[in-house]
N, CA, C and O atoms as CSV, one atom per row, in Angstrom:
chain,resi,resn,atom,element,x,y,z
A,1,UNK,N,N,71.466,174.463,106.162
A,1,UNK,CA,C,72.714,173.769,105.962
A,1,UNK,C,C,73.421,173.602,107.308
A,1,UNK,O,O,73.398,174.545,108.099
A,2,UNK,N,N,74.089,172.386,107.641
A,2,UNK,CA,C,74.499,172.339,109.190
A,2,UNK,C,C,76.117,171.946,108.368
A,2,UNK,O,O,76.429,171.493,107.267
A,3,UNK,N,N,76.779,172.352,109.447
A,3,UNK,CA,C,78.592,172.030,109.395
A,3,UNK,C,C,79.072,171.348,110.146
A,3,UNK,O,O,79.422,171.586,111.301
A,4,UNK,N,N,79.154,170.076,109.326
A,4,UNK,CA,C,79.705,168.896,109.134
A,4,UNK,C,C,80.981,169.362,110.477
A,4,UNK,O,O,81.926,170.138,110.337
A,5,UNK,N,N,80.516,168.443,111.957
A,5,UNK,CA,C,81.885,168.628,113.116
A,5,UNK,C,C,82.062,167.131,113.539
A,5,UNK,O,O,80.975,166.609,113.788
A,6,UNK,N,N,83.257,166.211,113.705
A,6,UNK,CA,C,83.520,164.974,114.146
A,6,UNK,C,C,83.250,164.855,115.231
A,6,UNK,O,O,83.258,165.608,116.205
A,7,UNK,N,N,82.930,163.598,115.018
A,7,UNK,CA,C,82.624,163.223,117.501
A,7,UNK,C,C,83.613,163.535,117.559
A,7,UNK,O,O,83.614,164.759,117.425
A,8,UNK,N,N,84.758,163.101,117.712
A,8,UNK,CA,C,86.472,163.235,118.601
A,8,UNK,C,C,87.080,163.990,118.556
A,8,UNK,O,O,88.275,163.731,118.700
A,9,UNK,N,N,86.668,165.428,118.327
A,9,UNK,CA,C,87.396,166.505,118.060
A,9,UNK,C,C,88.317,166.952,119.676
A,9,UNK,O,O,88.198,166.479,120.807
A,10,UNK,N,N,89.052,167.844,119.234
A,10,UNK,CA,C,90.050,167.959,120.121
A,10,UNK,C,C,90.234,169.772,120.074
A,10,UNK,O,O,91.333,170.293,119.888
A,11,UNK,N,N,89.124,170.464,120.250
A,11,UNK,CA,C,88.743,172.285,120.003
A,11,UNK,C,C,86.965,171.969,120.461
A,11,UNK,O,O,86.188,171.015,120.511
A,12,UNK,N,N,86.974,173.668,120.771
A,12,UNK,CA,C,85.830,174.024,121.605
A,12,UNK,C,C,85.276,175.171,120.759
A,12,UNK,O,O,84.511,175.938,121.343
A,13,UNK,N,N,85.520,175.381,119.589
A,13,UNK,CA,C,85.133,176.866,118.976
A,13,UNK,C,C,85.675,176.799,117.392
A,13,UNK,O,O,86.684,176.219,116.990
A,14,UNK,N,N,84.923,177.391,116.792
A,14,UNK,CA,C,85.541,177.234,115.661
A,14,UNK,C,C,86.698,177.664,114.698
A,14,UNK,O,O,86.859,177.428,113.501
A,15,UNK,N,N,87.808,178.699,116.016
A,15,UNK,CA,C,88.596,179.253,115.469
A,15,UNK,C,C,89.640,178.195,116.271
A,15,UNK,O,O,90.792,178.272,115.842
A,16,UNK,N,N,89.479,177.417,117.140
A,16,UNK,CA,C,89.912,175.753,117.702
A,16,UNK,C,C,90.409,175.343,116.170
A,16,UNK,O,O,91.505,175.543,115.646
A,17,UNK,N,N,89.102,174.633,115.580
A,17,UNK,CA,C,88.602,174.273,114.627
A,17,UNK,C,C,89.880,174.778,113.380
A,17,UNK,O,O,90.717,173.969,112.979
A,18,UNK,N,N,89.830,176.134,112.927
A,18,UNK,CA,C,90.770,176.732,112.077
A,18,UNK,C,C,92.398,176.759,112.658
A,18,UNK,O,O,93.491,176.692,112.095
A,19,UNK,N,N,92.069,176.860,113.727
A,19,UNK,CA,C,94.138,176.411,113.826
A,19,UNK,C,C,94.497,174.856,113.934
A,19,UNK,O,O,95.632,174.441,113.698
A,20,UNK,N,N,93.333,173.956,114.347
A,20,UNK,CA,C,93.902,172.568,114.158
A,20,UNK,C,C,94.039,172.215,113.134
A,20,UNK,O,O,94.786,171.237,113.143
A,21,UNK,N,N,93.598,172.567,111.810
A,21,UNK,CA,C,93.606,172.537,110.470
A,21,UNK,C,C,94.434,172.905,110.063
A,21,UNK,O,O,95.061,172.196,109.276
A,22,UNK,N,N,94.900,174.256,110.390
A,22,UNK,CA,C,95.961,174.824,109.386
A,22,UNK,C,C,97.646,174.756,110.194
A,22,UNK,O,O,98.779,174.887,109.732
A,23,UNK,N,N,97.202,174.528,111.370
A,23,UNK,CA,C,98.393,173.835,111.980
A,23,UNK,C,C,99.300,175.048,112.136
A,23,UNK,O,O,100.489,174.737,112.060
A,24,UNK,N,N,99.018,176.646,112.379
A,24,UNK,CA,C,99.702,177.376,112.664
A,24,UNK,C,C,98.507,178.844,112.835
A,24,UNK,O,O,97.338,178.750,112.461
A,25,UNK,N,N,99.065,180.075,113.432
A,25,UNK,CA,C,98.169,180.695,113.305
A,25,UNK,C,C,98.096,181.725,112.174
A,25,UNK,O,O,99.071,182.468,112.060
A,26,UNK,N,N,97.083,181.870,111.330
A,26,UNK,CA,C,96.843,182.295,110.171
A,26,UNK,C,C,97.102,183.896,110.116
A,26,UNK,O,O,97.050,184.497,111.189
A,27,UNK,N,N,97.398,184.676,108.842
A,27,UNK,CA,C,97.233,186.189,108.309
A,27,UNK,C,C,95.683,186.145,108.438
A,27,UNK,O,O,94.884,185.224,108.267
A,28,UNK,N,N,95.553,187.228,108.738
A,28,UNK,CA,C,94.555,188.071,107.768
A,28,UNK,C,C,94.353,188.066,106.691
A,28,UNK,O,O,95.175,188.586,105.937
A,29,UNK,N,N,93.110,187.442,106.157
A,29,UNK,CA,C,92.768,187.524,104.674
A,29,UNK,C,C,93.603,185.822,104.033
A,29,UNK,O,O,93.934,185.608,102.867
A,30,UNK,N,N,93.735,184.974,105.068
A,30,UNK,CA,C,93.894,184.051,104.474
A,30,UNK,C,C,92.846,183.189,104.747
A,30,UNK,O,O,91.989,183.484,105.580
A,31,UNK,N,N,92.827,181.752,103.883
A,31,UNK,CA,C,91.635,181.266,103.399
A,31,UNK,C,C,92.327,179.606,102.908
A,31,UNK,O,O,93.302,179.220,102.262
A,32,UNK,N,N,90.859,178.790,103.848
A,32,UNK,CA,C,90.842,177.214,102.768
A,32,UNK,C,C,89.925,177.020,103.400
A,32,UNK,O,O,89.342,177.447,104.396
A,33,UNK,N,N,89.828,175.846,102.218
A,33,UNK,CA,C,88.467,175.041,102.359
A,33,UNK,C,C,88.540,173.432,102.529
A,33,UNK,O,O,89.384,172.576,102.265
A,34,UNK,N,N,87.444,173.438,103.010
A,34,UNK,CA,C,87.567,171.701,103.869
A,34,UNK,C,C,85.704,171.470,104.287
A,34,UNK,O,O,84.937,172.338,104.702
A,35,UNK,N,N,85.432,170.142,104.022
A,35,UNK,CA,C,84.206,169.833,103.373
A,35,UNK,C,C,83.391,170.583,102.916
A,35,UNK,O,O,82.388,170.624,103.628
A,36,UNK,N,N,83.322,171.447,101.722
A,36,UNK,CA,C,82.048,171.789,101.311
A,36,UNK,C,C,82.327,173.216,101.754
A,36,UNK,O,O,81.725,173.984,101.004
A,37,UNK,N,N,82.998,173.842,102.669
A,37,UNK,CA,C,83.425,175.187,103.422
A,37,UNK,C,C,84.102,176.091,102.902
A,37,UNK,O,O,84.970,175.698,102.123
A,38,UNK,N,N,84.001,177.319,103.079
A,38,UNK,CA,C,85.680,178.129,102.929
A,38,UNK,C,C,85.785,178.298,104.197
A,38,UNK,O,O,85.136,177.692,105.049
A,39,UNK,N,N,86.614,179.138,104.384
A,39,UNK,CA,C,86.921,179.710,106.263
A,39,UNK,C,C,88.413,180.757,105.706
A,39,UNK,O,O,89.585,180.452,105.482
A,40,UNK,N,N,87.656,182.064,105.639
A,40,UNK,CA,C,88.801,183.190,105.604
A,40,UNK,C,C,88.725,183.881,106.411
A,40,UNK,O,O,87.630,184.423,106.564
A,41,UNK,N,N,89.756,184.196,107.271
A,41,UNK,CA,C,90.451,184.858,108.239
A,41,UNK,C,C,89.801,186.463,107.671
A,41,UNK,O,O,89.989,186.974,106.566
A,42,UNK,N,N,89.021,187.000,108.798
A,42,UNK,CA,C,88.817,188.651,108.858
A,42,UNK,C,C,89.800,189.699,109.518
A,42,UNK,O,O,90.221,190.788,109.130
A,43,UNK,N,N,90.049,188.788,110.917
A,43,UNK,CA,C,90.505,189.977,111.639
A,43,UNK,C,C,90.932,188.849,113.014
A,43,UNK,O,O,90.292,187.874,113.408
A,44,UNK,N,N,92.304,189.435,113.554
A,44,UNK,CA,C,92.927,189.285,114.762
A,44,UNK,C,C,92.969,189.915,115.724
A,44,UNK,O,O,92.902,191.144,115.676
A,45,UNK,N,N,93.050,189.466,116.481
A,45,UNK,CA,C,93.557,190.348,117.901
A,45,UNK,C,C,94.112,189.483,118.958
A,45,UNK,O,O,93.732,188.862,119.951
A,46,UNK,N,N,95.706,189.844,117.966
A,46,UNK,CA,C,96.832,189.787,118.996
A,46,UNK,C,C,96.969,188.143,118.127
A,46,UNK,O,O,96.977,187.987,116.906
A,47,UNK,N,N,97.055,187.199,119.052
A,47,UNK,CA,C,97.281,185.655,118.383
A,47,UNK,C,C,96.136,184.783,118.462
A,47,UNK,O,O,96.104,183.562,118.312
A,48,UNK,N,N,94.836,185.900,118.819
A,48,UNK,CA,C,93.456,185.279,118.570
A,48,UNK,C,C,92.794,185.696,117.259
A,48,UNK,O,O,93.045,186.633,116.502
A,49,UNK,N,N,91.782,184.631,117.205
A,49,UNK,CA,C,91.152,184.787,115.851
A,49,UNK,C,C,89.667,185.380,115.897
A,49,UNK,O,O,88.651,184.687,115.860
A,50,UNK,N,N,89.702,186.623,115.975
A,50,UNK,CA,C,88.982,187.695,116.492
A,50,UNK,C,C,87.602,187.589,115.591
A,50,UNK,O,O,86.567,187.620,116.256
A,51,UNK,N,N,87.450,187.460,114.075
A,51,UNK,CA,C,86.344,187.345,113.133
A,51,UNK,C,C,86.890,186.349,111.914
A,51,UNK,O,O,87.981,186.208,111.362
A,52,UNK,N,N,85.707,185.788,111.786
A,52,UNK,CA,C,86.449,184.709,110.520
A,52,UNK,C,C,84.985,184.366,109.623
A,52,UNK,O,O,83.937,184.237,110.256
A,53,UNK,N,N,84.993,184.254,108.392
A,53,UNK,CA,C,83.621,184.469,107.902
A,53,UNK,C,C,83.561,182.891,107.097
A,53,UNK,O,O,84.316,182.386,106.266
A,54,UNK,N,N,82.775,182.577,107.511
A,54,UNK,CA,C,82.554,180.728,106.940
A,54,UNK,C,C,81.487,180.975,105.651
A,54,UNK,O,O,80.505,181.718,105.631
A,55,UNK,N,N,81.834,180.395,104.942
A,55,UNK,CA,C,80.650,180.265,103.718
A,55,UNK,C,C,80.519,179.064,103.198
A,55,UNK,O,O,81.570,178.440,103.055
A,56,UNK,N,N,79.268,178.413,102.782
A,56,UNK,CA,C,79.446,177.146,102.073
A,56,UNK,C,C,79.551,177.498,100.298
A,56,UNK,O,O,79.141,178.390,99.555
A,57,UNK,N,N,80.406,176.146,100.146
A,57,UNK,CA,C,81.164,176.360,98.500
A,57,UNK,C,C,79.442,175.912,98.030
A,57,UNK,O,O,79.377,176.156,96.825
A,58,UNK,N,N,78.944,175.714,98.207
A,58,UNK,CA,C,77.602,175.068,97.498
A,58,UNK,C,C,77.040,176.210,97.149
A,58,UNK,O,O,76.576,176.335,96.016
A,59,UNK,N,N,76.971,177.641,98.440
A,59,UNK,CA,C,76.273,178.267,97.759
A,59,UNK,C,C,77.009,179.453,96.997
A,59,UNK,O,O,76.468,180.308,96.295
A,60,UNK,N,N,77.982,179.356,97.207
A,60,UNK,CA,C,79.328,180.111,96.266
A,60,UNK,C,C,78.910,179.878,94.709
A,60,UNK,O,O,78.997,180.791,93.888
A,61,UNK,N,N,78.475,178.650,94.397
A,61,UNK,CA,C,78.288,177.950,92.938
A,61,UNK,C,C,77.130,178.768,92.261
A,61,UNK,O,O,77.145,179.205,91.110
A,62,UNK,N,N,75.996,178.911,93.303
A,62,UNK,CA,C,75.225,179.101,92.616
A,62,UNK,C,C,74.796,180.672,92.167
A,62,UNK,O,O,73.887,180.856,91.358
């Protein structure tokens, strides 16, 4: 399974990726989903996004 990233992005990493989305920086243990993804917040350090665990909803289903 590969994750779906736009040519024109504007982030270098995928926790880039999770604050351009959520448009602020996230708790711990928070969570959304966006194509086909979840993306919940593990763990910080400090106002970085230290671990974050990606899963696809596809295989959540099964």
């Amino acid at each position: 399974m590969r994750f779906p990233i736009e040519d024109d992005v504007e982030y270098n990493t995928i926790a880039g990726y999770v604050l351009e989305e959520l448009k602020h920086l996230p708790d711990v243990g928070e969570s959304f989903s966006r194509n086909g993804w979840t993306f919940e917040i593990v763990d910080l350090d400090g106002r970085r996004i230290d671990k974050l665990l990606v899963s696809s909803q596809q295989q959540d289903a099964e």
